[in-house]
N, C-alpha and C positions, 0 to 999 in steps of 0.2 A: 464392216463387211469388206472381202477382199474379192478381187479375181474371180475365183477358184467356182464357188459356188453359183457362180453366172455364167459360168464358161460350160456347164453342162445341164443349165437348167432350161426348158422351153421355156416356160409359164414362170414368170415374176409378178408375185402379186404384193401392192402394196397400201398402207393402209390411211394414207394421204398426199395429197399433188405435190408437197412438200419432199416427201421421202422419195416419187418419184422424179423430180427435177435434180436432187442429190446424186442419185440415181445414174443421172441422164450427165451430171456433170463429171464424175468422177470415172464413167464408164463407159462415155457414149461409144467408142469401137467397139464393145464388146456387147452392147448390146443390140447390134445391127442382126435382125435376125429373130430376135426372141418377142414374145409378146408380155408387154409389162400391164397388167391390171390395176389400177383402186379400186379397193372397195370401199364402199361406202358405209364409214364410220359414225357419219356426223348423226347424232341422236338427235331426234324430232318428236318434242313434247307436243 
């Protein structure tokens, strides 16, 4: 993922705490501002 598509999106949604700490490492200026979500993937037998 680059820039570009964070740089116009309100809502980031992601799909573990993982990809959002990535996330947050690679982009934290840019995503001052937006709301980044997890969903909650983890499957529950």
């Amino acid at each position: 993922m680059d820039a570009d598509p964070i740089a116009w999106a309100d809502i980031i949604f992601v799909m573990e705490q993982s990809h959002r700490a990535k996330l947050n490492r690679r982009f934290r200026d840019r995503l001052r501002g937006k709301r980044v979500i997890r969903l909650d993937t983890s499957s529950r037998a």
